[in-house]
ZABADREN-149923 format. One line per 4 residues: number of its first residue (from 1); their letters; for each residue y negated, z, x of C-alpha. Coordinates in nm, 4 decimals. Example, Ala and Ser with C-alpha at 12.3 -4.5 7.8 and 13.67 -1.06 7.14 Angstrom:
2
1 = AS = 0.4500:0.7800:1.2300  0.1060:0.7140:1.3670
//
This chain:
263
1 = XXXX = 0.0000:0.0000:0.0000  -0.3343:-0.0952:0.1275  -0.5685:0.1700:0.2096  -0.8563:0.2526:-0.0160
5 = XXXX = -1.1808:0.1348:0.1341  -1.5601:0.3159:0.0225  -1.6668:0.1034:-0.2342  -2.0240:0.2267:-0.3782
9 = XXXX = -2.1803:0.1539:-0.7102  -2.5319:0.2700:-0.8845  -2.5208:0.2618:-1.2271  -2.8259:0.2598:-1.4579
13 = XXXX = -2.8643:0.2472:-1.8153  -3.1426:0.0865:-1.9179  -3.2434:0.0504:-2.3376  -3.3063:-0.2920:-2.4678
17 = XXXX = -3.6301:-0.3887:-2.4178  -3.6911:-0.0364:-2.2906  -3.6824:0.1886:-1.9984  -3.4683:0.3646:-1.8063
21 = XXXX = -3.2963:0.6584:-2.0219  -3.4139:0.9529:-1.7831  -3.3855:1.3171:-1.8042  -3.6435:1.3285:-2.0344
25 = XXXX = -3.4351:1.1734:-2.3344  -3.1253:1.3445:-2.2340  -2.9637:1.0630:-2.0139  -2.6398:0.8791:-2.0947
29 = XXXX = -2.2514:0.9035:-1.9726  -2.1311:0.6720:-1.7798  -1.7464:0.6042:-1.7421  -1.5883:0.3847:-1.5592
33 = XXXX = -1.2546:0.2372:-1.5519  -0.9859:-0.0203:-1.4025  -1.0186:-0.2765:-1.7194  -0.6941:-0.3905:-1.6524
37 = XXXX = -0.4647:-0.0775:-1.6308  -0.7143:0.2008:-1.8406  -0.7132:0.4346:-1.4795  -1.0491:0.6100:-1.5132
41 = XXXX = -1.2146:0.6154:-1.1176  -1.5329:0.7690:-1.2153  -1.7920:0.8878:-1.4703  -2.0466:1.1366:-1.4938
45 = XXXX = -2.3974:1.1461:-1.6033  -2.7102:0.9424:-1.5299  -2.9711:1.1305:-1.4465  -3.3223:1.1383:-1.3253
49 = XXXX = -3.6820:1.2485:-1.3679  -3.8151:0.8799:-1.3956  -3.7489:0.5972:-1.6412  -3.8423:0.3135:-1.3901
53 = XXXX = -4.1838:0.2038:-1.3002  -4.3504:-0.1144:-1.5179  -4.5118:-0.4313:-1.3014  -4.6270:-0.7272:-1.4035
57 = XXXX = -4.5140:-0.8674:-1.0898  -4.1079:-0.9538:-1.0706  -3.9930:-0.7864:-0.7157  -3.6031:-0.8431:-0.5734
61 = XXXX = -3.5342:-0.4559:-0.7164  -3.6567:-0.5646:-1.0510  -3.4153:-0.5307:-1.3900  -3.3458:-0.8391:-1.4881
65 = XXXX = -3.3942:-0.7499:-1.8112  -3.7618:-0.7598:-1.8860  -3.9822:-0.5995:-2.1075  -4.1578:-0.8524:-2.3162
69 = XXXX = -4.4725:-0.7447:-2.5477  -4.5326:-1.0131:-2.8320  -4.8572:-1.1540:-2.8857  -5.1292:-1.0146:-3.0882
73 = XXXX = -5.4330:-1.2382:-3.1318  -5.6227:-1.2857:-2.9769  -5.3859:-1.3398:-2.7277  -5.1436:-1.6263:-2.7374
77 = XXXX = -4.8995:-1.5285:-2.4570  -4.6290:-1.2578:-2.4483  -4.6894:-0.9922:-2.1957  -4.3899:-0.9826:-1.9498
81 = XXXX = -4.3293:-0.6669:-1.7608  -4.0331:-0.6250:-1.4846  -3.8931:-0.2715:-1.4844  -3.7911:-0.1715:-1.1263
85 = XXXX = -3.6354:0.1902:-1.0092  -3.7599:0.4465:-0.7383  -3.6013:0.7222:-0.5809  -3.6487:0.9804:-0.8796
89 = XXXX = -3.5104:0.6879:-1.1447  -3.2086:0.8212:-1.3899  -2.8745:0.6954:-1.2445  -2.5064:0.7382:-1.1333
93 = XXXX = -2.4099:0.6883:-0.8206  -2.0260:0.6874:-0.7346  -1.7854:0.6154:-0.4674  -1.4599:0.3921:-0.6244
97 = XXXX = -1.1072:0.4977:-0.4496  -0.9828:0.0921:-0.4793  -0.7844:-0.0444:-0.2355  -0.8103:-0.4121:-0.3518
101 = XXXX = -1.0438:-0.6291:-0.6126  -1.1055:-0.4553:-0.9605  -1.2048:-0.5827:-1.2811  -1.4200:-0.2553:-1.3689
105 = XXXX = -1.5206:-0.1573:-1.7442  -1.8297:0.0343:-1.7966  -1.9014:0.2104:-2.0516  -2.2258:0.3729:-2.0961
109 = XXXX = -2.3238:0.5954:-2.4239  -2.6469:0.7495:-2.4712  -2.9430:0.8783:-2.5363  -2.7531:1.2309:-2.5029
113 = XXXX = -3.0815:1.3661:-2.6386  -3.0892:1.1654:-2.9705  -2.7076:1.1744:-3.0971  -2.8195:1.0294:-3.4172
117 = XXXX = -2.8780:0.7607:-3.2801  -2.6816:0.6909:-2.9413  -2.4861:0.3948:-2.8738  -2.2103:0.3310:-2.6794
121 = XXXX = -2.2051:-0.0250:-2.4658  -1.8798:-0.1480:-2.2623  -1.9076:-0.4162:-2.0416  -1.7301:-0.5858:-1.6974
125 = XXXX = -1.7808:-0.6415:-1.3541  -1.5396:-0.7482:-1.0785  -1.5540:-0.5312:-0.6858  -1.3638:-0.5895:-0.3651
129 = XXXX = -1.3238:-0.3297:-0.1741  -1.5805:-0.2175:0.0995  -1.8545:-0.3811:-0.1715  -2.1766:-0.1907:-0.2876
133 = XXXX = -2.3412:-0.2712:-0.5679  -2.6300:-0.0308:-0.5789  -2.9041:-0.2445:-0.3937  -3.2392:-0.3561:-0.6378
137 = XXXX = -3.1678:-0.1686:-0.9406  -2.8069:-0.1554:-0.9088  -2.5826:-0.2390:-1.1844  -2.7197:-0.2422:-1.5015
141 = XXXX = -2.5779:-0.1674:-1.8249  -2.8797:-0.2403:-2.1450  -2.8309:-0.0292:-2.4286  -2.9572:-0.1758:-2.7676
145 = XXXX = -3.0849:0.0135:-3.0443  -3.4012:0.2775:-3.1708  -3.3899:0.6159:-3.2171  -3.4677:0.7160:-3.5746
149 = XXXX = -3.5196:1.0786:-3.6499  -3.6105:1.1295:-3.9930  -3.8814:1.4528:-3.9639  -3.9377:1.4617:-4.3484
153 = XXXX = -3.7683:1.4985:-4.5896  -3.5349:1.7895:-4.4134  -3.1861:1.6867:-4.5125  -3.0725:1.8958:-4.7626
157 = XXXX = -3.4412:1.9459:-4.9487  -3.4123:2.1139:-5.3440  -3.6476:2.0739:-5.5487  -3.6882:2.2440:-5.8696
161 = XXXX = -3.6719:2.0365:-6.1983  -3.9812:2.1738:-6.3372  -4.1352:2.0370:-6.0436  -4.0915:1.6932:-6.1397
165 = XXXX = -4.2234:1.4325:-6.0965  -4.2281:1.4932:-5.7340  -4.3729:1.2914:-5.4635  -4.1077:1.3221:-5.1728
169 = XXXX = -4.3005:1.2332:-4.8311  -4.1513:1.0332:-4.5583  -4.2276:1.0961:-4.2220  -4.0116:0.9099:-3.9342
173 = XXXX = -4.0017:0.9454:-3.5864  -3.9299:0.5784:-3.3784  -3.8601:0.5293:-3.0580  -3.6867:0.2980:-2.8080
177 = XXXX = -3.3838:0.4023:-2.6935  -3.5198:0.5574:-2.3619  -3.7448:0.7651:-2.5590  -4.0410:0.5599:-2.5175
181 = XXXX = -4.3376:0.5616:-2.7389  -4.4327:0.2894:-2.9983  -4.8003:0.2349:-3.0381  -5.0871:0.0079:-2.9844
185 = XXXX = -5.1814:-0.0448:-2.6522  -4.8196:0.0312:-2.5526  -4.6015:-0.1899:-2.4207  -4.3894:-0.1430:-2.7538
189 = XXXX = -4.6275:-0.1965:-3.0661  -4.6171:-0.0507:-3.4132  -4.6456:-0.4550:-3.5475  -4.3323:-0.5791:-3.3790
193 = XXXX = -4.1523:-0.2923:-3.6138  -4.0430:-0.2814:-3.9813  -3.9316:0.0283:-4.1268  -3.8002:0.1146:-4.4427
197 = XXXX = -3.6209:0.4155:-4.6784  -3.3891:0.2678:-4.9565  -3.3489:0.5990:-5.1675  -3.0765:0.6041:-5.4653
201 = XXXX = -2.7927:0.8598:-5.5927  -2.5205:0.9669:-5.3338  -2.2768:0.7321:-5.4105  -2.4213:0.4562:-5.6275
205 = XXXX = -2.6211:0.1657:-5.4879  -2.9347:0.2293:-5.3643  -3.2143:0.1803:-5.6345  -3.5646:0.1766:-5.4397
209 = XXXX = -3.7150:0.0459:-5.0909  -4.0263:0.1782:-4.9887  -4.1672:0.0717:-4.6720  -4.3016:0.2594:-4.4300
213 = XXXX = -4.6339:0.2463:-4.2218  -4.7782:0.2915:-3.9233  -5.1023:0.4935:-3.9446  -5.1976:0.5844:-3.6167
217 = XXXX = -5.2465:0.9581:-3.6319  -4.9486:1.0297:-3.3919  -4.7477:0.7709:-3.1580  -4.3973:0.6443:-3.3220
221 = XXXX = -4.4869:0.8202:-3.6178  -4.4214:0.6231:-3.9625  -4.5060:0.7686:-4.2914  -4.4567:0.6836:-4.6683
225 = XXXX = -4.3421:0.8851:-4.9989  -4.1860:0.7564:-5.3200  -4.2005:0.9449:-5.6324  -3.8837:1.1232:-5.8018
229 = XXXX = -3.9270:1.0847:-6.1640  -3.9477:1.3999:-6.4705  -3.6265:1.3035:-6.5862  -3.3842:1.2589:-6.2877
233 = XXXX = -3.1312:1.5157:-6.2186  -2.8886:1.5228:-5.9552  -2.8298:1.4118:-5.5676  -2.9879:1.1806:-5.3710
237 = XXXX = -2.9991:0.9772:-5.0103  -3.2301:0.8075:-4.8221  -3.1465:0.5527:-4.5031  -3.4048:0.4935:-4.2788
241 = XXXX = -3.3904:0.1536:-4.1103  -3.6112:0.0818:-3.8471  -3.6184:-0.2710:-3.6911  -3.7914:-0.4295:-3.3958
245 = XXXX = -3.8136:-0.7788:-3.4603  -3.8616:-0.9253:-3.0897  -3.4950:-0.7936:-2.9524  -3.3426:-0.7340:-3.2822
249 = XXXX = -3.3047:-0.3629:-3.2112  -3.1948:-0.1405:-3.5086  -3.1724:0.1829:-3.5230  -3.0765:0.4260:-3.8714
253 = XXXX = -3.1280:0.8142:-3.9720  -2.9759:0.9564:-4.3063  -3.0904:1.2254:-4.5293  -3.0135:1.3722:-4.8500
257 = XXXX = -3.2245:1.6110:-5.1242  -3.1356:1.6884:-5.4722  -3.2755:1.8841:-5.7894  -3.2072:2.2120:-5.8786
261 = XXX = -3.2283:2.2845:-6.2372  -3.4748:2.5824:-6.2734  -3.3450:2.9264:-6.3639
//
């Protein structure tokens, strides 16, 4: 049997059209396997204090995955930005015991801070022995989605029937995966993003949409209510979709509320 030979790999997760996921959202988990024959060789967490740093210059250590702004008049370009690591940026660095070339699977899941919302992401890459792949950013594994985090209603919210009608308000906290901020002047604005509640009974086909708006008060913060009428009864859900309509990024966040009949 040949003898195994150091064989070095960075991994970082970066969110779609986002950042780096960093300390600051929790990081991700990284596995990492022979795809052939299951054997986990490594895994652990990616950490770091930084997401990356943003340039609107491409340099060799660049993501190739770059963040692209869509164009608000008066401006008729997209703003491209190239996302590129220092020596604080979240990621996993291992040493794989192989002694001859892998096919590796990678699996990444994350934001470890936003469980609602995480996503897991597998993908493949073969290594010889001896390689490294942890020069530029290193290998890259993009994680799609938003993190939705539905801040009103509180799940589980009674209200009393001689309260009705009742205005339930919707309050919705969206972000990209890596935790980053939507909001003009950002590179992720509150225009590329539709989000909505569609409200009905547990159980039955949902009955209303109300969509929800961006007023500027507080970054990634999207409100909206929709009125429970005097004579419903019973429980109820709302799904939150949000939507960013330049990667196709989706993200969701459930809750539920119900009336209480009076004593």
């Amino acid at each position: 049997m040949a003898a195994t030979v150091s064989t070095s790999i960075t991994v970082r997760v970066q969110a779609k059209g986002g950042k780096f996921l960093a300390d600051d959202i929790g990081g991700s988990e990284v596995i990492i396997r022979n795809a052939q024959t299951g054997e986990r060789l490594a895994g652990g967490l990616a950490l770091g204090t930084d997401s990356g740093n943003l340039s609107s210059t491409y340099t060799a250590d660049a993501s190739l995955s770059a963040i692209v702004t869509p164009a608000v008049p008066p401006a008729t370009e997209p703003t491209i930005q190239w996302l590129s690591p220092d020596a604080d940026t979240s990621g996993l660095t291992v040493d794989l015991p192989i002694s001859r070339p892998t096919l590796l699977a990678i699996t990444a899941c994350g934001p470890l801070g936003g469980l609602q919302s995480a996503h897991q992401v597998t993908t493949s890459q073969w290594i010889v022995p001896g390689q490294t792949l942890n020069e530029g950013p290193g290998f890259v594994v993009e994680l799609p989605g938003l993190l939705v985090q539905v801040m009103e209603p509180a799940t589980h919210l009674s209200i009393l029937s001689t309260d009705l009608p009742y205005t339930v308000p919707f309050q919705v906290n969206v972000t990209m995966m890596c935790g980053c901020q939507i909001a003009d002047g950002e590179p992720w604005i509150p225009c590329d993003f539709t989000v909505t509640a569609v409200i009905g009974p547990v159980g039955q086909p949902a009955t209303e949409t109300v969509k929800l708006c961006f007023p500027g008060t507080a970054p990634s913060l999207f409100t909206g209510s929709w009125t429970l009428a005097a004579k419903s009864s019973g429980f109820y859900q709302a799904v939150v979709t949000a939507v960013q309509r330049s990667t196709g990024n989706t993200g969701t966040g459930t809750v539920t509320f119900f009336v209480k009949q009076a004593s």
